[in-house]
C-alpha positions in Angstrom: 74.7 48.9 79.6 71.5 50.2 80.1 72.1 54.2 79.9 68.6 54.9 80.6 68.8 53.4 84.1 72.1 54.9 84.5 70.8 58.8 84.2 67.7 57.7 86.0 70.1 56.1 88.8 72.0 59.4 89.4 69.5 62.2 88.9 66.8 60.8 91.7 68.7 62.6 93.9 69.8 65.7 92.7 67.2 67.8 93.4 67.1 66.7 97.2 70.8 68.1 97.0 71.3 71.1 99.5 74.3 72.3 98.3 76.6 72.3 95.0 79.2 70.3 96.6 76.8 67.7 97.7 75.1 67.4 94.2 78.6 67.0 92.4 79.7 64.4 95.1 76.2 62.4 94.9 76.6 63.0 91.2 80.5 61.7 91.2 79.4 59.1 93.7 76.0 57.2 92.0 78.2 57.2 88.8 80.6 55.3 90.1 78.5 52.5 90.3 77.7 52.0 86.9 81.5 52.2 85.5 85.1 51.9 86.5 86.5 55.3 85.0 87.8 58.0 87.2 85.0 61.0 87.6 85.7 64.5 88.4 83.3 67.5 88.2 85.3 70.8 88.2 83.5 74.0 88.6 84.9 77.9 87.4 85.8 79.8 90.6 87.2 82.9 89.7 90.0 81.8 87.0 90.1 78.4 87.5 88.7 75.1 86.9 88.1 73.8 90.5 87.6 70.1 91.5 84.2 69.6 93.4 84.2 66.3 93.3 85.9 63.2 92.4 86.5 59.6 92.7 89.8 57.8 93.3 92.7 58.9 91.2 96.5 58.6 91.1 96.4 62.2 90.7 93.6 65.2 90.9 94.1 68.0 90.1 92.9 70.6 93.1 92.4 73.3 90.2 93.3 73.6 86.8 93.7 76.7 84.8 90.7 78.2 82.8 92.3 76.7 79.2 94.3 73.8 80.3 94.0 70.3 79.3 91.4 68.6 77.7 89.1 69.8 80.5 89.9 73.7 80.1 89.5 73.1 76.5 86.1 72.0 77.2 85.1 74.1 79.5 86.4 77.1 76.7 85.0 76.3 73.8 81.5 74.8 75.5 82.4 71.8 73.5 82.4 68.0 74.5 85.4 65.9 73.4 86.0 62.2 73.3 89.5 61.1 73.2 89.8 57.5 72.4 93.5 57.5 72.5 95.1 60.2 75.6 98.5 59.6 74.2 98.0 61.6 71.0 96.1 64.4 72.6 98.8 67.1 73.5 96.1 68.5 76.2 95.8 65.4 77.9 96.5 66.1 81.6 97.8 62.5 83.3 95.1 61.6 86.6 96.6 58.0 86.8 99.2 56.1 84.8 96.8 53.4 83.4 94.6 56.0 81.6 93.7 55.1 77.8 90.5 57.0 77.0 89.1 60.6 78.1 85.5 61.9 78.1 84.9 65.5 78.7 81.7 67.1 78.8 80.7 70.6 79.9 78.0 71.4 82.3 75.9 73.8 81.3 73.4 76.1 83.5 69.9 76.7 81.7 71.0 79.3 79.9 73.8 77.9 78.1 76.2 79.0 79.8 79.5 76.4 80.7 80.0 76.8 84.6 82.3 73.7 84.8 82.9 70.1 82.8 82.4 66.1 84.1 84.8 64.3 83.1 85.5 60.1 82.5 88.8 58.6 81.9 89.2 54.9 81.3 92.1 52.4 81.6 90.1 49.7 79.8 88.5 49.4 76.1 85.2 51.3 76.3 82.9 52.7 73.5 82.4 56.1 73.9 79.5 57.3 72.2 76.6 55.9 74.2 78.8 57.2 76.9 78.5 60.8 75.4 75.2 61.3 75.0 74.6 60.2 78.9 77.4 61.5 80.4 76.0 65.3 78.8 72.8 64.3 80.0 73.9 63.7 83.6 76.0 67.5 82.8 73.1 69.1 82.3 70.8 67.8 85.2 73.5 68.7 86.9 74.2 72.2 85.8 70.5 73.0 86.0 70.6 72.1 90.1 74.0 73.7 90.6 72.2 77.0 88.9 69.4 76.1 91.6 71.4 76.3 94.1 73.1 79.5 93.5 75.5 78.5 90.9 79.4 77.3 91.7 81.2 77.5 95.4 82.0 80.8 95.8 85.8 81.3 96.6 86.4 81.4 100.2 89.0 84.0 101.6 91.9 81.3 101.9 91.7 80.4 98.0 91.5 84.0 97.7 95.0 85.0 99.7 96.4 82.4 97.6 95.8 83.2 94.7 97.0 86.7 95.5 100.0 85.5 97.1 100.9 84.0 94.0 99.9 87.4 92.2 102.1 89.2 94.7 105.1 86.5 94.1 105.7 87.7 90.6 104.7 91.5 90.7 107.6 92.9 88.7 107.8 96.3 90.8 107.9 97.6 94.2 104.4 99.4 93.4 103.0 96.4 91.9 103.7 94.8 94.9 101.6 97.4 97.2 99.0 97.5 94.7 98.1 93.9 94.7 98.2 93.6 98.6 96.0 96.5 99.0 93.7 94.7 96.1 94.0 91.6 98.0 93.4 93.1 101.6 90.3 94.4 100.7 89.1 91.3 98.6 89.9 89.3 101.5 88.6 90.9 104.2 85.5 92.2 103.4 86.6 96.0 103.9 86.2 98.5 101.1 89.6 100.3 101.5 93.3 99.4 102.1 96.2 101.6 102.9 99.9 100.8 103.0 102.3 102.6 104.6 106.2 101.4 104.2 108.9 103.5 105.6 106.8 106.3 106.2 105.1 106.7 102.5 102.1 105.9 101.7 101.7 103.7 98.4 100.7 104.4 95.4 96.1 104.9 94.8 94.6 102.6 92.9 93.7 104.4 89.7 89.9 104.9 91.3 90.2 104.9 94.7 86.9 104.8 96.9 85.7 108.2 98.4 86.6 106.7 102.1 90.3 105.9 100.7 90.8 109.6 99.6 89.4 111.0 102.5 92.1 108.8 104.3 94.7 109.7 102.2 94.5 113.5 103.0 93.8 113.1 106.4 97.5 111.0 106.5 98.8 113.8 104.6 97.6 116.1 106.5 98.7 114.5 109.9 102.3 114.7 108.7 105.5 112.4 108.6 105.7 112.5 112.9 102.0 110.9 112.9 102.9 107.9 110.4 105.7 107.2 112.3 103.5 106.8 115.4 101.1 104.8 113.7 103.4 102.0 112.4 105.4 102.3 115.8 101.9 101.3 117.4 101.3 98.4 114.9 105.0 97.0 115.7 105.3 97.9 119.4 101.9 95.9 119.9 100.9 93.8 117.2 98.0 93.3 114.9 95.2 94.5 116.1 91.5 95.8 115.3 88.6 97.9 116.4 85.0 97.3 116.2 84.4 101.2 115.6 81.3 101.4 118.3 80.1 104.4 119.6 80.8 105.5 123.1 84.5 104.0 122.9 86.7 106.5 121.4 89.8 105.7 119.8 93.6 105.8 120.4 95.3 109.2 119.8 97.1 107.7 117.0 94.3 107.0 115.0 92.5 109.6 115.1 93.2 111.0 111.2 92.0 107.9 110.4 88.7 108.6 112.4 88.3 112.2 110.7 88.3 110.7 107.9 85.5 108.3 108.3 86.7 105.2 109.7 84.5 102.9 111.9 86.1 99.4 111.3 90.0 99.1 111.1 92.4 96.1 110.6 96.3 97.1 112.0 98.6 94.9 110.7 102.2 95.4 110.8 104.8 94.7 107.8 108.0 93.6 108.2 110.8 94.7 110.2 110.1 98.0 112.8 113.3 99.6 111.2 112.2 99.4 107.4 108.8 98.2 107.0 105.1 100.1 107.9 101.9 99.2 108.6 98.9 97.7 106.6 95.4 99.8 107.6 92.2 98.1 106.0 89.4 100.4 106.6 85.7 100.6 106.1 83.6 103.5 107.2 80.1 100.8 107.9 80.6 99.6 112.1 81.7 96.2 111.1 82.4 93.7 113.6 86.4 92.1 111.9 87.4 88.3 113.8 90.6 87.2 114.8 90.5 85.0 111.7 90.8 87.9 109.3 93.1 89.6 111.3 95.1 86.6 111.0 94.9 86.8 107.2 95.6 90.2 107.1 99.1 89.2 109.1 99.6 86.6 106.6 98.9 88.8 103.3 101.3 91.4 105.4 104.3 88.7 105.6 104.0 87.8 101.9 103.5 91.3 100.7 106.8 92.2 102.6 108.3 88.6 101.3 107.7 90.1 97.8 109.5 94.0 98.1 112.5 92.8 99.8 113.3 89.9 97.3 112.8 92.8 94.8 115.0 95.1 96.9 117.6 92.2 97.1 117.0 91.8 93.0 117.9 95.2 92.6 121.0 95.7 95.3 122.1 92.3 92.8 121.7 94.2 90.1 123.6 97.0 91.1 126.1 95.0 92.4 126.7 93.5 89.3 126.7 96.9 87.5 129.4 98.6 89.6 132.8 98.8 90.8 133.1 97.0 94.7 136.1 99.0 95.6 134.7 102.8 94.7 131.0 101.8 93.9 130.6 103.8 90.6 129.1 102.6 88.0 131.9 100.4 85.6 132.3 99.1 82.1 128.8 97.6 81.5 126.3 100.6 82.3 129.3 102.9 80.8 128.4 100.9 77.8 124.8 101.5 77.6 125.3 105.2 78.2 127.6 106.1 75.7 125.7 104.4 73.1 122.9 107.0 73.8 125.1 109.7 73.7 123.8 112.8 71.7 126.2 114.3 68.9 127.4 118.2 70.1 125.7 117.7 73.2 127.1 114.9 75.5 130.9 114.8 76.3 133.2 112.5 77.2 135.9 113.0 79.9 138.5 110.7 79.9 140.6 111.0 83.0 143.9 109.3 84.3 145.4 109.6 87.5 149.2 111.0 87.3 151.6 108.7 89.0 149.3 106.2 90.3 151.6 103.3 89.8 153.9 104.9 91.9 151.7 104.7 94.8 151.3 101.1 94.4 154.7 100.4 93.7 155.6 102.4 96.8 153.3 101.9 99.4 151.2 98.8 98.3 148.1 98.0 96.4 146.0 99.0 99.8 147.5 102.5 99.7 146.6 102.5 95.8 143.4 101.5 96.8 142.6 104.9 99.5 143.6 106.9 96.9 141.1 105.7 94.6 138.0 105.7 96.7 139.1 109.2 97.9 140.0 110.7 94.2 136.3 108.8 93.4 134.5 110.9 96.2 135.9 114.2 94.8 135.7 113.9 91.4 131.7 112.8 92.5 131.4 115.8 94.6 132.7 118.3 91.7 130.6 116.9 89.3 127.0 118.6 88.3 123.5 117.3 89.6 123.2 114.3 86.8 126.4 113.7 85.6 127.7 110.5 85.3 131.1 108.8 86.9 132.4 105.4 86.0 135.6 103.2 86.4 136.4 101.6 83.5 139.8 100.9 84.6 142.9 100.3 87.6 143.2 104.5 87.7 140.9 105.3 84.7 137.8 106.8 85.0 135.4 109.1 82.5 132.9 111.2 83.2 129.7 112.0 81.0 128.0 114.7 81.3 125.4 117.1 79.3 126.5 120.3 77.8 125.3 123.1 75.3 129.3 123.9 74.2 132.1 122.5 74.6 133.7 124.9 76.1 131.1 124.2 79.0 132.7 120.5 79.0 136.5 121.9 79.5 135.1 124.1 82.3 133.9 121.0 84.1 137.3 119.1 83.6 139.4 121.9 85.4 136.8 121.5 88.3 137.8 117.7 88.4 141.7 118.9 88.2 141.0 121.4 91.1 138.6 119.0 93.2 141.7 116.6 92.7 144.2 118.9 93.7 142.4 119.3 97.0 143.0 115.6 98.0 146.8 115.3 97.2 146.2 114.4 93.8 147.0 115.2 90.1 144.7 114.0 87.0 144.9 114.6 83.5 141.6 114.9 81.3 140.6 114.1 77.6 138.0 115.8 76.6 135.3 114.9 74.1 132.2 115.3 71.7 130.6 112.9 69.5 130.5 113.8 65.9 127.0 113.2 64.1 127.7 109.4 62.8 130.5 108.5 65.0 130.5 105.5 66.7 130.0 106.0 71.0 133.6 103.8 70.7 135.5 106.1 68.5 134.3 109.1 70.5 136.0 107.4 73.6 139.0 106.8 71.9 139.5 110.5 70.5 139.2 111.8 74.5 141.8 108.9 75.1 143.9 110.8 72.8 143.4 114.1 74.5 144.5 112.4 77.5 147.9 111.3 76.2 148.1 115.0 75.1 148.0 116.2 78.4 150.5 113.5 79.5 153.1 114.4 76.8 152.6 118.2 78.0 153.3 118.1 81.4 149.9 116.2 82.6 147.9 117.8 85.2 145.5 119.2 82.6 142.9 119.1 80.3 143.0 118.9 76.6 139.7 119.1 74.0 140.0 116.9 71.4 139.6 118.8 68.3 135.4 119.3 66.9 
């Protein structure tokens, strides 16, 4: 093989290419000619390695992650690698099935710099070494007209809504969610600011917003709870829509906040459903002329930003679910758990209560009967409970409160407000009470207000007892 005539073969071109992509195809291309391997020149857009370029191949890879395989590795460390054998390279990333060989090279713009790698994989015996030194040659020609050109595709606004939509599918929190759509909203469209409103609040600023995005902010603010209301009612009621911002056309009367504020250009988009969701404003205070097309996107960003908070919403009703009792919806044995485990010695007490004659009920009038009294006995002990105390159902009729106190005689005044509060709805309980001792265990404090329970029982119940300090 004459190498020589190779590199000579695929660079008389180059510099009549017009574009990147049209170097790295007429690079890919005039290559091909001179050996049977699979080519591929992949170029960094953003934070991936994206494929330019490339001849036939059982698979190619659209994009490949900055450090994976052998061609991130290359692309990393600025290092070429020749793999004679893919099978014992753990970074190998399979193109076709036949592949024995790999040759990876980076490309290089004339400052050193790796903007992206060619790369050769063979499925027959080949000697790689005279291959090397032409293949980087070919690299470099190559890097130094891409850098002529203006360097690597820049990402265009679809690649970009992907890869936010992916960002967005796996934002652990609600204001994670909003923060990456308003990120990607502006990213996409071209606007410098992007406001979300979801049931009538407005999410969370980034942690600089722009001046224009403060400005909006307090004008919302200012405008009150009935304005935002009119504003998503608008974007649901009529769609998506935009304004071109020009002078001599004033705006609705719903937007005006947005117009004291600065606003010349603004994208509408509505998110989810009228009942729940809001309205996605992307702003800019320049007279910018927005298309159709990146209304369109906007909708799209909008339908997978609301895709992501009510999977989360759905995560966390699960979650709740899981964590509480279906017939009175308190909290039962697993969060009851948890919290007694971080109960504080002389401060947090235990009330174990026990509702008097409850298998009576059941036995008398049926398990549905049993049931009414329950959720009923549930709401009243709820109501006659303190702003942050706790109530769970750890049991058929057994329940315990937790709450915060600075004396225990503060805890036995809060148990004769459950026995009165149960009194009220037909009802008799009798209540345990009880503190943790420094070093006792959260279960051994339970099991002492289980005895002060059984004390009221054997007195009379209806009651409360304090288990002794």
């Amino acid at each position: 093989m004459d190498h020589q005539r190779v590199i000579r073969d695929v660079t008389v071109r180059l510099p009549m290419a017009s574009s990147t992509p049209e170097a790295c195809r007429w690079t890919v291309s005039a290559l091909s000619r001179h050996t049977p391997a699979t080519i591929s020149v992949l170029l960094a857009v953003h934070d991936r390695l994206r494929c330019v370029a490339a001849t036939g191949a059982w698979q190619v890879f659209a994009t490949v992650p900055a450090r994976t395989g052998i061609v991130g590795r290359v692309y990393d460390t600025g290092t070429p690698a020749v793999v004679p054998d893919v099978t014992v390279d753990p970074d190998y990333l399979p193109v076709r099935p036949d592949v024995t060989a790999e040759l990876c090279v980076p490309v290089l713009d004339p400052t050193g710099r790796a903007i992206g790698v060619l790369d050769l994989q063979w499925s027959e015996p080949i000697e790689l070494e005279p291959w090397r030194e032409t293949t980087q040659q070919l690299a470099d020609q190559l890097g130094a007209r891409i850098a002529a050109l203006g360097g690597p595709p820049a990402e265009s606004r679809s690649e970009k809504l992907l890869r936010h939509a992916a960002a967005l599918s796996s934002a652990p929190t609600e204001a994670d969610v909003l923060d990456v759509a308003a990120c990607a909203a502006r990213e996409v469209s071209g606007l410098s600011t992007a406001v979300l409103l979801i049931a009538g609040q407005l999410g969370a600023p980034p942690a600089v917003p722009s001046d224009l995005e403060t400005r909006i902010r307090a004008e919302l603010t200012e405008a009150g709870p009935a304005a935002l209301v009119r504003m998503v009612d608008r974007a649901h009621r009529y769609g998506a829509g935009y304004t071109l911002g020009e002078a001599g056309h004033p705006p609705t009367e719903d937007y005006r906040p947005l117009t004291r504020a600065g606003v010349r250009t603004l994208v509408a988009v509505p998110v989810g459903p009228p009942d729940v969701g809001g309205v996605l404003l992307v702003a800019d205070e320049r007279a910018l002329r927005p298309d159709p097309t990146t209304v369109s996107l906007m909708e799209l960003l909008a339908g997978q930003a609301w895709t992501s908070l009510d999977r989360l919403r759905t995560l966390a009703r699960l979650r709740e679910q899981a964590s509480s009792d279906p017939l009175t919806g308190l909290r039962h044995t697993g969060p009851f758990g948890q919290r007694i485990a971080a109960a504080t010695p002389g401060r947090t007490a235990l009330l174990a209560i026990d509702v008097d004659g409850f298998k009576t009920v059941n036995d008398t009038y049926g398990h549905q009967a049993g049931d009414r009294v329950l959720v009923g006995l549930a709401r009243a002990l709820e109501g006659a409970l303190r702003h942050g105390d706790e109530l769970y159902r750890i049991g058929g009729d057994e329940f315990v409160a937790v709450i915060e106190v600075s004396r225990p005689e503060e805890a036995v005044r809060i148990a004769e407000r459950l026995t009165e509060a149960a009194r009220r709805v037909g009802r008799t309980i009798s209540v345990g009470v009880a503190l943790p001792r420094p070093g006792e265990t959260p279960d051994r404090t339970l099991r002492r207000a289980d005895q002060a329970l059984y004390a009221v029982k054997r007195q009379g119940r209806d009651g409360v007892h304090l288990s002794a300090a």
